[in-house]
C-alpha positions in Angstrom: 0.0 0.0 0.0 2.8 2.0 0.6 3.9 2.7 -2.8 1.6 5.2 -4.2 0.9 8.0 -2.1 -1.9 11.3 -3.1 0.5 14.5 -3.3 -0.3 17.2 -0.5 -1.0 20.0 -2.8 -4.0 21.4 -0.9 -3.2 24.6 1.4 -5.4 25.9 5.0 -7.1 28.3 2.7 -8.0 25.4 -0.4 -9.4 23.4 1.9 -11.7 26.4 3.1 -12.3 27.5 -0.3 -13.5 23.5 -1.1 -15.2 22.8 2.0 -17.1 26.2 2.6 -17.7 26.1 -1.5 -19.2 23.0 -1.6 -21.5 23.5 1.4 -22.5 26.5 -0.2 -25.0 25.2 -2.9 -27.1 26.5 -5.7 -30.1 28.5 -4.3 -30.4 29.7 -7.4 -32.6 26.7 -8.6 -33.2 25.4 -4.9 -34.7 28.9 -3.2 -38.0 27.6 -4.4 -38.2 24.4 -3.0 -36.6 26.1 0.8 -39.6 28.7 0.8 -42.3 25.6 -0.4 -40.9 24.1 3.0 -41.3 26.4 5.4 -41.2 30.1 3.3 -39.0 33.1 4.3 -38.4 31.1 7.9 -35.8 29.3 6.2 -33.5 32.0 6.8 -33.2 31.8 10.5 -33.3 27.9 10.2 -30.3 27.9 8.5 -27.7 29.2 11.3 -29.6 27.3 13.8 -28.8 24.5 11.8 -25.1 25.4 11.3 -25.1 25.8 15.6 -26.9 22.2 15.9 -24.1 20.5 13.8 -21.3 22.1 15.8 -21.4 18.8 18.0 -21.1 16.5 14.7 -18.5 19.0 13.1 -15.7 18.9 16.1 -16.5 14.9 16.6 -15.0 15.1 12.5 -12.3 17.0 14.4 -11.0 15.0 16.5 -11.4 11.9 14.9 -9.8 13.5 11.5 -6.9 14.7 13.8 -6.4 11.1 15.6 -6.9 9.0 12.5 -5.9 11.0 9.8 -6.4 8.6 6.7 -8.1 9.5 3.2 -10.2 6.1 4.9 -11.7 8.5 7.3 -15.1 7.2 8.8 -14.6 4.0 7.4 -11.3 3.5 9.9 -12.7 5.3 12.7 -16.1 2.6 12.7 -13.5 0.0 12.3 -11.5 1.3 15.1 -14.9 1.1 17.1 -17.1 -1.5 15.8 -15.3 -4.1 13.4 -14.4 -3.8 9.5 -18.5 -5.3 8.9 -19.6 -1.9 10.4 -16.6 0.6 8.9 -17.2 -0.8 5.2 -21.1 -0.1 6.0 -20.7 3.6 7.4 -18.3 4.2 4.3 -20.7 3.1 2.2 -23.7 5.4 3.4 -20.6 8.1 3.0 -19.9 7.5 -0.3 -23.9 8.0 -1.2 -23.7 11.1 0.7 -20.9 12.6 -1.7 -21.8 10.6 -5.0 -25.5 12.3 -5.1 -24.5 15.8 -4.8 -22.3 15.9 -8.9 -25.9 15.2 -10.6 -27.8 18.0 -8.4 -25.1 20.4 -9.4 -25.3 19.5 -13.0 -29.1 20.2 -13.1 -28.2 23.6 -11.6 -25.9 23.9 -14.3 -28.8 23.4 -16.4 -31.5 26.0 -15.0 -28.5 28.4 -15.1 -28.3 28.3 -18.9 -31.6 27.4 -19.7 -32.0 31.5 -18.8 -29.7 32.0 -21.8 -31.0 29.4 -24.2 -33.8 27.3 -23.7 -33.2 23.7 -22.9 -35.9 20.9 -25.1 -37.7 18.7 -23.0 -36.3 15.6 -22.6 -32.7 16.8 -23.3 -32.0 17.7 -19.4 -30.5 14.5 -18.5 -28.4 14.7 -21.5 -26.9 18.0 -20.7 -26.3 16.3 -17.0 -24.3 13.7 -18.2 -22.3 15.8 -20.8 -21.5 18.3 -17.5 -20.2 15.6 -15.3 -18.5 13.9 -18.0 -16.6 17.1 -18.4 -15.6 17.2 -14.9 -15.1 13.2 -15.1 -11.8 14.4 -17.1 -10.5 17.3 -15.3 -10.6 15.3 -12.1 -7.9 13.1 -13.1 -5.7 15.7 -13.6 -3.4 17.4 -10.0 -5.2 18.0 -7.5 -3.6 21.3 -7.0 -5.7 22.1 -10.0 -8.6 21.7 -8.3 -7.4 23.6 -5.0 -6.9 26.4 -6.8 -10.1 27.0 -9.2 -11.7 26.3 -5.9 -10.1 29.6 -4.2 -10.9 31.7 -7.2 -14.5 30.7 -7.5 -15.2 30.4 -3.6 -14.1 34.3 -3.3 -16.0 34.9 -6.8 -19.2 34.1 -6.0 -19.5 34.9 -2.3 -18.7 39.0 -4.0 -21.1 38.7 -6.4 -23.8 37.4 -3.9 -23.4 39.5 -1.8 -23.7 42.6 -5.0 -27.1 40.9 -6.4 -28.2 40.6 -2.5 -27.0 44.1 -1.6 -29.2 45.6 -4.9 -32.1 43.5 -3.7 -31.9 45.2 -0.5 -31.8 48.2 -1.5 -34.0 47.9 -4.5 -36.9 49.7 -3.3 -39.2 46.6 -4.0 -38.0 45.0 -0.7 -41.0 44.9 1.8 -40.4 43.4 5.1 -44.5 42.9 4.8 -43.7 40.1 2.1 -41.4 37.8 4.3 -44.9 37.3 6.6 -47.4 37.6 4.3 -50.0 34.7 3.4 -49.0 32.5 6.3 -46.6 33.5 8.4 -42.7 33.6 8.3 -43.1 30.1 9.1 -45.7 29.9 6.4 -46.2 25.5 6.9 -46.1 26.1 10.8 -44.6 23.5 12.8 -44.4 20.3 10.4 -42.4 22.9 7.9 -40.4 23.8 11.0 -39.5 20.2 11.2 -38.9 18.9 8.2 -37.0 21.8 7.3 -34.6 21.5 10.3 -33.8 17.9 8.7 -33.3 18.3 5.3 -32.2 21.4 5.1 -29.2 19.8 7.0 -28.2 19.4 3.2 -26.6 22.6 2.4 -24.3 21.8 5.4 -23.2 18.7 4.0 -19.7 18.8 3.2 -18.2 19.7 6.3 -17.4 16.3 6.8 -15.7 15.2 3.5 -12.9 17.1 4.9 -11.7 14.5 6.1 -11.4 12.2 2.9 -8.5 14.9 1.7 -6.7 14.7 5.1 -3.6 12.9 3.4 -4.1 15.4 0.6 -3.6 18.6 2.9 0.1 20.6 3.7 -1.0 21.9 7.4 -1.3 20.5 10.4 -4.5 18.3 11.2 -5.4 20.3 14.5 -6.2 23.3 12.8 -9.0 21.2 10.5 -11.4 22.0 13.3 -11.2 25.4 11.9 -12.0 24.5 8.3 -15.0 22.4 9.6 -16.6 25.3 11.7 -15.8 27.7 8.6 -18.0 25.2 6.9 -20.7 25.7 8.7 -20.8 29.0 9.4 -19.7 30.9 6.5 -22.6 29.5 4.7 -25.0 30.1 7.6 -24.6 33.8 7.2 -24.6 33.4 3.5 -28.5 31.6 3.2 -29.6 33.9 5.8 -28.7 37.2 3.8 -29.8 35.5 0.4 -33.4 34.0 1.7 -33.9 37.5 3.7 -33.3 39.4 0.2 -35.1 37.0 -2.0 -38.6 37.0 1.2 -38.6 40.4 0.8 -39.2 40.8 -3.2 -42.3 38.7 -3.0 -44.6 36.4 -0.6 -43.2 32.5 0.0 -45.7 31.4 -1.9 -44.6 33.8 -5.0 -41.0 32.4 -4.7 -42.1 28.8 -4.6 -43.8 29.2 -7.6 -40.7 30.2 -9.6 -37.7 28.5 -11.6 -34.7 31.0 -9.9 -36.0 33.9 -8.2 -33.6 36.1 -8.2 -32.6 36.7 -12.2 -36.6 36.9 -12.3 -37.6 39.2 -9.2 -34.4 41.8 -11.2 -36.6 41.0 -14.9 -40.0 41.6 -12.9 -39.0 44.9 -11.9 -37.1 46.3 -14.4 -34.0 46.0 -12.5 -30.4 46.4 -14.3 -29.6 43.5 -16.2 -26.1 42.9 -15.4 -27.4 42.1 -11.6 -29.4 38.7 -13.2 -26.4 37.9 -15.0 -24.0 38.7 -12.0 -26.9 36.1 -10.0 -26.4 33.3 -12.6 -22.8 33.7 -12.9 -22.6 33.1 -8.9 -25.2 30.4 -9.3 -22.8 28.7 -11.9 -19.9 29.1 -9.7 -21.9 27.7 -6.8 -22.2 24.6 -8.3 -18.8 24.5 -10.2 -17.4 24.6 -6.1 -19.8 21.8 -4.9 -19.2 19.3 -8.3 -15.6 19.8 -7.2 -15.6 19.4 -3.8 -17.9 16.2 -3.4 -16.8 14.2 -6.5 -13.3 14.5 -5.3 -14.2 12.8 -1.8 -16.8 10.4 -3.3 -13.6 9.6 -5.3 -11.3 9.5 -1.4 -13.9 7.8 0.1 -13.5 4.9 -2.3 -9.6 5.1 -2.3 -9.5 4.6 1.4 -11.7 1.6 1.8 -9.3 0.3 -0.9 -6.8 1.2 1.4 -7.9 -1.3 3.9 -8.9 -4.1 1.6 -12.5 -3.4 1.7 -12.4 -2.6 -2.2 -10.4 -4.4 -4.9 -7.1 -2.5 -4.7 -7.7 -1.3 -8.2 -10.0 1.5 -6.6 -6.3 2.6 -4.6 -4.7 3.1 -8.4 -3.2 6.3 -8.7 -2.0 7.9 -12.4 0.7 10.1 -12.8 -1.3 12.9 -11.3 -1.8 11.1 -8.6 -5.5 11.0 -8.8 -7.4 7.5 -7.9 -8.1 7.3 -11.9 -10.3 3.5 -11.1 -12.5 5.7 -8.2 -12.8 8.6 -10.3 -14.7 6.4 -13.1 -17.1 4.3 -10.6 -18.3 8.2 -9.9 -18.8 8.9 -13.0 -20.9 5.5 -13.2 -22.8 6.5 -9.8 -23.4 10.4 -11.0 -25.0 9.1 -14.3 -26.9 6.4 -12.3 -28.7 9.7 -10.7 -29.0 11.7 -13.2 -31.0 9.4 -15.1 -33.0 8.2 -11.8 -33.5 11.7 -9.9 -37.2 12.8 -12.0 -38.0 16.1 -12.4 -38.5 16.1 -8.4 -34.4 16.1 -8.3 -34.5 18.8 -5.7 -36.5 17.2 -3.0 -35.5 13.7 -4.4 -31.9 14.3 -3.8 -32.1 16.0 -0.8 -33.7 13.7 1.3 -31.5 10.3 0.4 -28.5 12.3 1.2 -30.0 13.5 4.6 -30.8 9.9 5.3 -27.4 8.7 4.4 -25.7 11.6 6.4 -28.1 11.4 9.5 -26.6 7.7 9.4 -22.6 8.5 9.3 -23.0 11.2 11.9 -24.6 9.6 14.3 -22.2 6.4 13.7 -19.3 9.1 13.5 -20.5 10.2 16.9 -20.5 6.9 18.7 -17.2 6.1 17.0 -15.7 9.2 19.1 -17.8 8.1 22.5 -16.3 4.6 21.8 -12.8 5.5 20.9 -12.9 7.4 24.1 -13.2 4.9 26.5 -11.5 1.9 24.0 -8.1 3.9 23.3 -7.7 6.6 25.6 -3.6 6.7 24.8 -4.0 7.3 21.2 -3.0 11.0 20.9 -5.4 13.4 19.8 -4.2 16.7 18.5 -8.1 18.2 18.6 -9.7 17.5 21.1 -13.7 18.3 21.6 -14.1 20.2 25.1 -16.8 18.5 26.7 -16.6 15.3 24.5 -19.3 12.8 25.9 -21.7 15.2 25.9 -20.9 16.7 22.8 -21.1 12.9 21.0 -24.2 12.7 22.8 -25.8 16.1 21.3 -24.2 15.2 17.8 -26.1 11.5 18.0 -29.3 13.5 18.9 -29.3 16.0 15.8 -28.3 13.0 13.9 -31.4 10.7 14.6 -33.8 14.5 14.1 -32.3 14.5 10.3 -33.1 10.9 9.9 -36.3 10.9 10.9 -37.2 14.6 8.5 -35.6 13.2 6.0 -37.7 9.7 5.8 -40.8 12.3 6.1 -39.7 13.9 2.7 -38.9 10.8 0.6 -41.3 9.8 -2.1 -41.4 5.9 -2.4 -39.0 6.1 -5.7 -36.1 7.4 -3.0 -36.6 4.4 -0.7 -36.6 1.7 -3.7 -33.6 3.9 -4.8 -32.2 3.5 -1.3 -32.8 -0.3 -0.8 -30.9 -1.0 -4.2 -28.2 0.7 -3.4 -27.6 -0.3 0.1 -28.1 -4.2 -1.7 -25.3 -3.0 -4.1 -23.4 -2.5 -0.9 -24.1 -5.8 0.3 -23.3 -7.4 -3.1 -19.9 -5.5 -3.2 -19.3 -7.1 0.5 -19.8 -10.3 0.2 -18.0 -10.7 -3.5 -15.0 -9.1 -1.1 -15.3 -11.8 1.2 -14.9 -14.1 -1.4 -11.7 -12.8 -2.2 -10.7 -13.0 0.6 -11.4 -16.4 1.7 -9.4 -17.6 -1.8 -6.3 -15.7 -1.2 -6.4 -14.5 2.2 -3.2 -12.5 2.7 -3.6 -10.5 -0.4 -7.2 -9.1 0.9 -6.4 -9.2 4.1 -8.6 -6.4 5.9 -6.5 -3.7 7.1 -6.8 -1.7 10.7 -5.1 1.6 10.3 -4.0 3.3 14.1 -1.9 6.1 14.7 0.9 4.3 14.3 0.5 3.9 10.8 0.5 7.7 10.3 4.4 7.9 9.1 3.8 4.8 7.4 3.1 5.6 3.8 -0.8 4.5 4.0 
């Protein structure tokens, strides 16, 4: 295993930049679907949200700064519970990060369909072409990759901020619209509910920080900062946006539209370059996420190869140093949804990854409460203050996201879910065969701190 090692190309502020960017998703085609929820309440939702995952972000903490392998949740359930249990957790991970390229690439397409029209029926196409796109320029250094992700994370935050600002301070903003026809809460409690679980979404990617641990040039006990920077930098973000985009019209207006804002600047006659300024940072929204989460999807398959959970094909590196095999099953998975998301995608895709991610943090959680009491001499470099409770709170929020989620999901998103957690099985047990016919090539791998120096 120790031969072929990922290059550590990405600096403090790249992983900031990729982390932060691809929590930061594309409300430009999603704003409808947060305000159909639970209308212009969404925007205090949000940093409540981003406070409620603190617990889960500084578990990924410490447990990134103890064990910090591209394997990532998969070693730390392993560490805890038994390879059975790891390769399970890693694969709810992987679902988590593999879902998110197709809803970006839709984005993608709402974005241009402003421009030119897209033909019915061609959607999925487009999709496809998109990540097939990206499917090559992910095989290429992942400095690369660092380094669009800077430009673009600073890009669109300015120009958000610009098409905010103008809607602010367009003299069309009424702070009579963000209650009107039901309420800032317009869906009342259930909204409130459901909302505070699936909206957990656009906070997902906090914790594929970790994957790109063995990828990074700093020190692992500062990545507590790049979590919470996760978390909070978009907080702020959706609560200025959804406040600007409440005020132009009632929830029930916004609901009703494609991308609100490039359509509240047409409605009222409002400069043009502000709806192209609006797209632009809608592009560049989902140019950051694509980035961020096929390149983890593609981690979190290289580290269960790492232990021998996967054929050691999916550890294959090229002379980039990108896990070429890994990249390519994303690509497969990525097309897999585009074709099976609908024309609900939104709502489709945001409840199976909620489900998925409810599952790894609470598992992540009790890892860290284990870990505690099963290796307390294993050196830390993060610690969480107040750990057991803090595990404890993380578990809680965990099991609330879980359950909102399953509330959201059309019957198409649990036979979606079933197949894919039998693929998992499947990919198991063919493993186990392996195994049993040539045991000390696939022998199953326990990474500990001791391993760190050790070229894994």
């Amino acid at each position: 295993m120790g031969e072929q090692k990922l290059k550590r190309n990405l600096s403090f502020i790249s992983m900031i930049a990729l982390a932060s960017g691809a929590v930061i998703g594309g409300w430009l085609a999603e704003a409808p679907y947060w305000f159909s929820v639970t209308g212009a309440g969404a925007a205090l939702i949000f940093p409540i949200l981003a406070v409620l995952l603190i617990p889960v972000g500084l578990t990924f903490a410490e447990l990134t700064s103890m064990l910090p392998f591209a394997s990532s949740v998969d070693i730390w359930t392993t560490s805890a519970f038994g390879h059975k249990m790891g390769f399970a957790t890693q694969w709810m991970m992987f679902l988590v990060q593999v879902v998110e390229p197709p809803m970006m690439a839709f984005i993608f397409i709402t974005a241009i369909g402003y421009f030119v029209p897209i033909p019915k029926g061609m959607e999925v196409w487009i999709a496809i072409a998109i990540v097939v796109l990206w499917y090559i320029v992910s095989n290429f250094n992942v400095g690369i990759t660092g380094s669009l992700a800077n430009i673009f994370f600073f890009t669109m935050i300015i120009m958000s901020l610009i098409v905010s600002g103008s809607l602010f301070l367009s003299g069309h903003w009424e702070a009579g619209n963000l209650t009107a026809n039901g309420g800032f809460f317009s869906q009342g409690f259930k909204g409130i509910f459901v909302a505070m679980a699936v909206f957990s979404l656009k906070f997902i990617g906090f914790e594929m920080t970790p994957t790109m641990i063995e990828e990074t040039n700093f020190p692992v006990s500062k990545m507590w900062k790049v979590i919470l920077s996760a978390l909070f930098v978009p907080a702020i973000l959706y609560f200025v946006v959804v406040m600007a985009i409440g005020g132009m019209g009632s929830w029930d207006v916004v609901a009703a539209m494609n991308m609100p804002e490039p359509e509240f600047i047409n409605m009222y006659s409002m400069p043009k370059i502000l709806a192209i300024l609006a797209i632009i940072a809608g592009i560049l929204h989902a140019v950051t996420t694509l980035m961020g989460f096929w390149t983890s999807s593609a981690r979190v398959l290289y580290g269960a190869a790492q232990l021998n959970q996967l054929p050691k094909v999916f550890a294959k590196l090229n002379s980039k140093g990108q896990p070429v095999v890994a990249n390519t099953v994303v690509l497969v998975f990525t097309i897999f949804f585009c074709i099976f998301s609908g024309d609900d995608w939104v709502q489709y895709i945001y409840a199976v990854s909620c489900i998925a991610a409810g599952i790894v943090y609470f598992m992540c959680c009790l890892d860290a409460l284990v870990l505690r009491q099963k290796h307390p001499e294993w050196k830390r470099p993060y610690k969480v203050p107040c750990g057991k409770l803090m595990f404890v709170l993380g578990m809680a929020v965990s099991v609330w996201v879980i359950i909102g989620s399953c509330l959201e999901l059309a019957i198409g998103g649990y036979v979606s879910l079933i197949i894919y957690c039998v693929l998992g099985v499947v990919m198991y047990m063919i493993m186990s065969g392996y195994r049993k016919k040539n045991p000390k090539e696939h022998e199953l791998i326990t990474l500990t701190p001791e391993d760190i120096n050790k070229g894994y």
